[in-house]
C-alpha positions as CSV (number, residue, x, y, z in Angstrom):
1,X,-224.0,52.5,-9.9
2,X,-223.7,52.4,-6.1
3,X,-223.4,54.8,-3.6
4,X,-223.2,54.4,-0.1
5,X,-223.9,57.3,2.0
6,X,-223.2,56.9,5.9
7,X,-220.8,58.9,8.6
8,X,-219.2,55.5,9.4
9,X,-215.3,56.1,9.7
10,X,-212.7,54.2,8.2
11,X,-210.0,52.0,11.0
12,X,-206.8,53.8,11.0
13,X,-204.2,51.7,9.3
14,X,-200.6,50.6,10.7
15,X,-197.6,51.1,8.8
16,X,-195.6,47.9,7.4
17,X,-192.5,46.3,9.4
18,X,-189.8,44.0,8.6
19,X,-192.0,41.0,10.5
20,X,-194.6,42.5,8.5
21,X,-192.6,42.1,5.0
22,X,-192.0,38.3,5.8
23,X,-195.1,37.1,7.2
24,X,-196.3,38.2,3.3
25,X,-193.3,36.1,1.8
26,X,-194.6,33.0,3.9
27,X,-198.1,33.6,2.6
28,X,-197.1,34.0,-1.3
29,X,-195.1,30.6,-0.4
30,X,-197.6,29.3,1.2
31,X,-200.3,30.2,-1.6
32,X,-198.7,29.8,-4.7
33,X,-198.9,26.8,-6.5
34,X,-197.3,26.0,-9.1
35,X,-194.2,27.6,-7.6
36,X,-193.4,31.4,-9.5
37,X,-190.5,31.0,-12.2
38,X,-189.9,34.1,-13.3
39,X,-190.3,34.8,-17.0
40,X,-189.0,36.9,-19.5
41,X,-188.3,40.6,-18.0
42,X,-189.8,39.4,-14.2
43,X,-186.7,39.3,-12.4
44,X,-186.4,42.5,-11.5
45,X,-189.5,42.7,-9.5
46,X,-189.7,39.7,-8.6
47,X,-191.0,39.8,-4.6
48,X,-193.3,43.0,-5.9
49,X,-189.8,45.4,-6.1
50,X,-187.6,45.4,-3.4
51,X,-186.0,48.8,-3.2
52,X,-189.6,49.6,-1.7
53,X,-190.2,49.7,1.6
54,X,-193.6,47.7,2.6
55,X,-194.6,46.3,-1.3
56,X,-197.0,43.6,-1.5
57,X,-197.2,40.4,-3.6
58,X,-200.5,38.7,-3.9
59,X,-200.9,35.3,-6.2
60,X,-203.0,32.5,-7.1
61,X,-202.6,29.4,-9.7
62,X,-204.1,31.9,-12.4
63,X,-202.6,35.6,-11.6
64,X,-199.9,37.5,-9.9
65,X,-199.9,40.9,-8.7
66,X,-197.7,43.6,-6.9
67,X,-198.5,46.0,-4.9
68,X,-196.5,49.4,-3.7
69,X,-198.7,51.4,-1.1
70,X,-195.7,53.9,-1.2
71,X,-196.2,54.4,-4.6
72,X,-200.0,56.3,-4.4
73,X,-201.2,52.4,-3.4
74,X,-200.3,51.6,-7.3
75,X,-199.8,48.3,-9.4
76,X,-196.2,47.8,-10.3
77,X,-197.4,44.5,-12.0
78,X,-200.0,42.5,-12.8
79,X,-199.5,38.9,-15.0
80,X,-201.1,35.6,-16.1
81,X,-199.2,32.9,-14.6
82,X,-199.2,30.4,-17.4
83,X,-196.9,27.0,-17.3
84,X,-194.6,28.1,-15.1
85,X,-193.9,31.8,-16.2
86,X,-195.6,35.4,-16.1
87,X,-197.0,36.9,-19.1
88,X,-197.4,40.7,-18.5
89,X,-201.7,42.0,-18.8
90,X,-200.5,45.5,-17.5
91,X,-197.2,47.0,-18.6
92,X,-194.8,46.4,-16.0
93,X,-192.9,48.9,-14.0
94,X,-189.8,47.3,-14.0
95,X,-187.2,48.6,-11.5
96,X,-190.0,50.3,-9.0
97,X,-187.8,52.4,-6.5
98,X,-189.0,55.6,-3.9
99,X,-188.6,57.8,-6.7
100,X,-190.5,56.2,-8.9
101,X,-192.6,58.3,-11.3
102,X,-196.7,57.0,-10.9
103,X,-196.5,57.0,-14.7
104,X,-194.1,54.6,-14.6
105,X,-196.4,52.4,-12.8
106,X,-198.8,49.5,-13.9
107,X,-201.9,51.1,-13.1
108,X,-203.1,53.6,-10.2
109,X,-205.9,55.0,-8.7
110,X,-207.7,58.0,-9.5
111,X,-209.9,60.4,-7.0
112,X,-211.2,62.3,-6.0
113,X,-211.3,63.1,-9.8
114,X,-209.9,62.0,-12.6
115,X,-208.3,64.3,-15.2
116,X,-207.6,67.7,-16.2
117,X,-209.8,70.3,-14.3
118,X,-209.8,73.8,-16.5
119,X,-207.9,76.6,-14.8
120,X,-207.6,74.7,-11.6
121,X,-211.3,76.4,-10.8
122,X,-214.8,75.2,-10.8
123,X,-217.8,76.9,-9.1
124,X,-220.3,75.0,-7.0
125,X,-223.1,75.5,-4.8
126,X,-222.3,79.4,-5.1
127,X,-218.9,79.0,-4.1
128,X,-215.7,79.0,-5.8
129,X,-213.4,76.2,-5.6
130,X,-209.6,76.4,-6.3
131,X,-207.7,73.2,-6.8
132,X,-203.9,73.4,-6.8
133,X,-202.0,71.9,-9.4
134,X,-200.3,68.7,-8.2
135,X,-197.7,67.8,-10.6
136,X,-194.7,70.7,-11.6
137,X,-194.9,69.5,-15.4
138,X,-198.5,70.0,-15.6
139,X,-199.8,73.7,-15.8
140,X,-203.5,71.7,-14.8
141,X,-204.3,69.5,-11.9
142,X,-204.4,66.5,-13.0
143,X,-206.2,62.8,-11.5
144,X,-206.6,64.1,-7.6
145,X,-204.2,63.5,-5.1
146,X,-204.6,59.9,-4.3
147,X,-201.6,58.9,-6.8
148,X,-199.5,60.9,-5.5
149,X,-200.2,59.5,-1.7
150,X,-198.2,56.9,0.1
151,X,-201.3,54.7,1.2
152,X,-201.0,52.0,4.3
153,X,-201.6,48.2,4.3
154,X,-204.4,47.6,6.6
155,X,-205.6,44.5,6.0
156,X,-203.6,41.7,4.3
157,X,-203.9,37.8,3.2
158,X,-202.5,35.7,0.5
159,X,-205.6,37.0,-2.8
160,X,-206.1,40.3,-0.7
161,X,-205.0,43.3,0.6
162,X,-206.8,46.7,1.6
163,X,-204.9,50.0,1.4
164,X,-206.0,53.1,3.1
165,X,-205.2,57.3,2.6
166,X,-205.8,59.5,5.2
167,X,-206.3,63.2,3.2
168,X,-208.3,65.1,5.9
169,X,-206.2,67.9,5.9
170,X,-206.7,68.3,1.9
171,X,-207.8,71.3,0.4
172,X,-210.3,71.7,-1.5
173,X,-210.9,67.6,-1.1
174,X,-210.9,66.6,2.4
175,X,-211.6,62.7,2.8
176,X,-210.5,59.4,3.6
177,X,-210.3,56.4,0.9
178,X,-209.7,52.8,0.8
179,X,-208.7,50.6,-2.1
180,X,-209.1,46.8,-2.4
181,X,-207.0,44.3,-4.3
182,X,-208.2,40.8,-4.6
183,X,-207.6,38.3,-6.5
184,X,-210.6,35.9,-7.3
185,X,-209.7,33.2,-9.7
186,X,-208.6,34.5,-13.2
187,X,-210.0,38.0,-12.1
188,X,-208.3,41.2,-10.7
189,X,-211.2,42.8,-8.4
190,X,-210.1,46.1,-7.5
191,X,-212.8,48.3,-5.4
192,X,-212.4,51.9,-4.5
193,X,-214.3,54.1,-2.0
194,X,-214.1,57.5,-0.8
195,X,-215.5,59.4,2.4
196,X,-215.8,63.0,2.1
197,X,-214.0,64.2,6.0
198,X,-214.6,68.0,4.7
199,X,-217.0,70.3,5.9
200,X,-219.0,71.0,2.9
201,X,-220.5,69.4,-0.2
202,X,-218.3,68.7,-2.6
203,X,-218.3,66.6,-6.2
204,X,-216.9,63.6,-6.2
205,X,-215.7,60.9,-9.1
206,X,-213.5,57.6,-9.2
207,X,-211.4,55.4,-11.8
208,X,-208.6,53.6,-12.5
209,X,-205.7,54.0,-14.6
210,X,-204.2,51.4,-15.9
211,X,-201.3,50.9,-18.5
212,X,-202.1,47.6,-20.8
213,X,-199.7,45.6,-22.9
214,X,-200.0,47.0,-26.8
215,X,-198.7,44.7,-29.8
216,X,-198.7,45.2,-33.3
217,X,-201.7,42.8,-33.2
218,X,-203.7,43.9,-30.0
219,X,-207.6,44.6,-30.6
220,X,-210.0,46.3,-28.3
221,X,-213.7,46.4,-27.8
222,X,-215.1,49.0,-26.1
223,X,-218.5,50.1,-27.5
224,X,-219.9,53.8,-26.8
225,X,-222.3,56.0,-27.6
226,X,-220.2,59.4,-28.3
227,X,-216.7,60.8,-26.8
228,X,-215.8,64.9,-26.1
229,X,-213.2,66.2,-28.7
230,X,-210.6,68.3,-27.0
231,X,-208.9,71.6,-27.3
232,X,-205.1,72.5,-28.1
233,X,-205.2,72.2,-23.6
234,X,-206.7,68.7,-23.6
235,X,-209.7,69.9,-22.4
236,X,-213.0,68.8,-23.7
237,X,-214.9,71.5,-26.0
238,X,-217.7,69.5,-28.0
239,X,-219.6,66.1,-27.4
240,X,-219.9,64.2,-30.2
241,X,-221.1,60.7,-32.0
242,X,-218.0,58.3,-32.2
243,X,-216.5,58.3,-35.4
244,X,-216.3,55.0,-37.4
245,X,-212.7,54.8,-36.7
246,X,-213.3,55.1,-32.7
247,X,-216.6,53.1,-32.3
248,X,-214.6,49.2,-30.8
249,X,-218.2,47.9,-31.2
250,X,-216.4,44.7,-32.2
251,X,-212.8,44.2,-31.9
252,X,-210.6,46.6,-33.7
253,X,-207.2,47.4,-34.2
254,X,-205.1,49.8,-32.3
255,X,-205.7,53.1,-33.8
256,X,-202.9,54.4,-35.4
257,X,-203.5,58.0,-34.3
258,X,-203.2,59.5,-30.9
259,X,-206.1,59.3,-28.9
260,X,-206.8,60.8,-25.4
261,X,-210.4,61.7,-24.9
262,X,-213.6,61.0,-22.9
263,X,-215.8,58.3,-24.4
264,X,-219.5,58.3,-23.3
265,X,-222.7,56.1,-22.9
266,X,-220.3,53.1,-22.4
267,X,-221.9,50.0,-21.3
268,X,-219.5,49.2,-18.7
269,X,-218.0,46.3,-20.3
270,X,-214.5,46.2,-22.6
271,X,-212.3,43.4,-24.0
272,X,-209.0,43.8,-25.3
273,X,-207.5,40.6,-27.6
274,X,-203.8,39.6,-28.0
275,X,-204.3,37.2,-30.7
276,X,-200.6,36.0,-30.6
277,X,-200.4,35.5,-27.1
278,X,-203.8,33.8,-27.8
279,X,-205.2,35.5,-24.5
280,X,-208.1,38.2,-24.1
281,X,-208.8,40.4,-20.8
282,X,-212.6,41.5,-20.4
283,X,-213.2,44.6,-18.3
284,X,-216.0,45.8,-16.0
285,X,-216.8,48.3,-14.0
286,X,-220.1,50.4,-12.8
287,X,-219.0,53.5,-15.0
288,X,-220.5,55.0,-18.0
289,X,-217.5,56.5,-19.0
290,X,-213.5,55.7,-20.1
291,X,-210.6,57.7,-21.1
292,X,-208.9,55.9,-24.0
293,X,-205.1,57.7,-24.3
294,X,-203.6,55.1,-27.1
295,X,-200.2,57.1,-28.1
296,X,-198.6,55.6,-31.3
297,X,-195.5,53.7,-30.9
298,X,-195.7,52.3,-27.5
299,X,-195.5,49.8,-25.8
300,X,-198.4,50.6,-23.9
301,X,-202.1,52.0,-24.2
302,X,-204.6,53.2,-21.4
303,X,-208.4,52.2,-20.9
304,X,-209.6,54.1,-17.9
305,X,-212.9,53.3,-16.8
306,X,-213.8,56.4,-14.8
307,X,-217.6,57.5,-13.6
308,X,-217.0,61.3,-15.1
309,X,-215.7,62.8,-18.6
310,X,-212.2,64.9,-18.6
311,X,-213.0,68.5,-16.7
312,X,-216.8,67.4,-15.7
313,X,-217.1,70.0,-13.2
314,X,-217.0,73.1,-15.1
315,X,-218.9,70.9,-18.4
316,X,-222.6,72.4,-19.2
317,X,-224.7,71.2,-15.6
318,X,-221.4,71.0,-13.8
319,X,-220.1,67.7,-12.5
320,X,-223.4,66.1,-11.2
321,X,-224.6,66.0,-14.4
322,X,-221.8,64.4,-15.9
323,X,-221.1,61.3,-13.4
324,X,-219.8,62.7,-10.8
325,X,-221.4,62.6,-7.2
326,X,-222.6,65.3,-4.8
327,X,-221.3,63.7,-1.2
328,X,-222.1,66.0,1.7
329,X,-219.9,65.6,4.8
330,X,-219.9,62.0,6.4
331,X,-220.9,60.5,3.0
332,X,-219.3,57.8,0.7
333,X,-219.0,56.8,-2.8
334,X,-217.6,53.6,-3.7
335,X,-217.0,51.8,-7.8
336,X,-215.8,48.1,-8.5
337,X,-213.7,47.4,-11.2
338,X,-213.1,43.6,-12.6
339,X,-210.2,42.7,-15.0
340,X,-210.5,38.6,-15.9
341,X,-208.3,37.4,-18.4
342,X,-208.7,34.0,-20.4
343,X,-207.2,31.9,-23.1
344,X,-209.0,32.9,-26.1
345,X,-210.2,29.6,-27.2
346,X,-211.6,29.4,-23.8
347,X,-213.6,32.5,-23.8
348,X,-215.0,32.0,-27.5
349,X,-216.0,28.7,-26.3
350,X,-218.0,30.1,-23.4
351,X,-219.6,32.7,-25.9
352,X,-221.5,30.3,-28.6
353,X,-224.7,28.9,-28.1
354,X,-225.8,25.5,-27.1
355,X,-227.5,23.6,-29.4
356,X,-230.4,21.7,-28.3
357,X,-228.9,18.5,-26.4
358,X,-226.8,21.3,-24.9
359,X,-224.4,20.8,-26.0
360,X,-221.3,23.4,-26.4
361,X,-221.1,23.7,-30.6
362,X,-218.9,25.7,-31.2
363,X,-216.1,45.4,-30.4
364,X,-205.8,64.1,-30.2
365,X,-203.4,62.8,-27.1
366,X,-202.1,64.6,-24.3
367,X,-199.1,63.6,-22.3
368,X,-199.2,61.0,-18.9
């Protein structure tokens, strides 16, 4: 895992225009090929949801994503393009407007922490830290603030675009982040780094949150060594071996249970199958840790790879001994996270040996 520690400062980023807005509609014409044809339930959103100010489209021949910096710098949708139409990988938000709630979103960033922290309190360093709740339906705060930011577009091309958030006046966090979409082929790279701007030494932790397609059919795989069960306030209270049910060392089913807790000792790697839909998306990211909230009946499920378990700072050791990082002032901390979807004949084909001539012969729920 990678940390990069300097006092360099991040460029100040520009706010979007209306010559802004359609310089990005020449690019998307200019770079997509085939030409998009919307596909079932893609009309709505179909230039990245236009009752927001400033969204962003980025697409290639394999993927299509959008973009809405107003909305915490979130995904409102991200598809396989695939003969002509857009299959959904992330649930999509469908009518995206200013009022939008993040959890109506695709997927969304998470720092400077990601979670619950217990009693809105932690102590650190000999001091005691107060963080505010953040959300009026949640008596916790819960994921940071970044989600709930309106992030700026400062650098933009046809596969890329890099979002800023400018949180120097924050309290307890004060810092600056960035967060890079690009697409690369079949794969979703999204990077995320943070500079603590405060005064003192604080802990630090990233992640993602993204909401994924569920089907009666969909699998996942997501191997780990042992998850926290939680407490009647969704806060972890004892670490324990994954039960048989919860292992995904090869590709299981849905559970049919709730499921919102920390898994740990991950290996940084995840797929997730659609056998219908004949497509699988693998996962990576330089964590050791992921949040798996899989409510029954949805449409939707959420694998977060994060670098620290639900309420890490006030767990045994405090934070730094559950993932999280100690940056003093002027330092950084940055994570990658890689989402690459295939066909699923293509990826099994990929996965066997060669033979010799070589030859190709033919893993309890609160509330979001």
């Amino acid at each position: 895992m990678t940390v990069a520690r300097s006092a360099e400062r991040m460029n100040p980023a520009s706010t979007s225009s209306n010559a802004g807005a359609n310089a990005r509609r020449s690019k998307l014409a200019a770079a997509a090929e085939p030409p998009i044809r919307p596909g079932p339930g893609t009309a709505a959103v179909a230039m990245g949801g236009a009752a927001i100010d400033g969204c962003i489209t980025l697409a290639n021949s394999h993927l299509r994503l959008d973009v809405a910096p107003a909305l915490g710098g979130g995904i409102t949708r991200f598809d396989w393009r695939h003969e002509g139409a857009l299959v959904p990988i992330f649930r999509p938000c469908a009518e995206p407007r200013p009022d939008t709630d993040p959890n109506q979103l695709a997927c969304y960033p998470l720092l400077p922490y990601s979670n619950r922290i217990g009693n809105g309190h932690f102590n650190f360093s000999g001091r005691a830290i107060d963080v505010p709740r953040n959300r009026d339906d949640e008596p916790l705060p819960l994921h940071g603030d970044g989600w709930l930011g309106a992030w700026q577009a400062e650098e933009e091309e046809p596969s890329r675009v890099r979002l800023t958030l400018d949180r120097r006046a924050g309290k307890p966090y004060s810092y600056r982040a960035a967060q890079t979409y690009l697409l690369d082929g079949a794969t979703l790279v999204v990077t995320l780094d943070v500079e603590n701007t405060g005064r003192d030494a604080l802990p630090f932790g990233l992640g993602l949150h993204p909401f994924l397609m569920r089907e009666a059919d969909t699998e996942l795989s997501a191997a780990a060594g042992g998850l926290w069960l939680c407490g009647d306030d969704w806060l972890p209270v004892r670490h324990v071996p994954a039960p048989p049910a919860w292992q995904f060392g090869v590709a299981y089913p849905m559970p049919a249970t709730m499921v919102n807790n920390a898994f740990t000792g991950w290996s940084g790697r995840t797929s997730v199958m659609w056998p219908k839909r004949r497509l699988s998306l693998t996962i990576s990211a330089n964590t050791d840790y992921y949040v798996l909230y899989a409510p029954p009946g949805e449409d939707y499920f959420c694998f977060e790879p994060v670098d620290h378990p639900i309420n890490a700072v006030n767990l045994p050791g405090g934070g730094e001994a559950h993932g999280m990082t100690v940056l003093a002032p002027g330092e950084k901390l940055a994570r990658e996270f890689r989402f690459t979807v295939e066909r699923t004949g293509e990826a099994a084909r990929r996965s066997r040996p060669r033979d010799a001539a070589g030859a190709k012969p033919r893993a309890r729920a609160a509330a979001r």
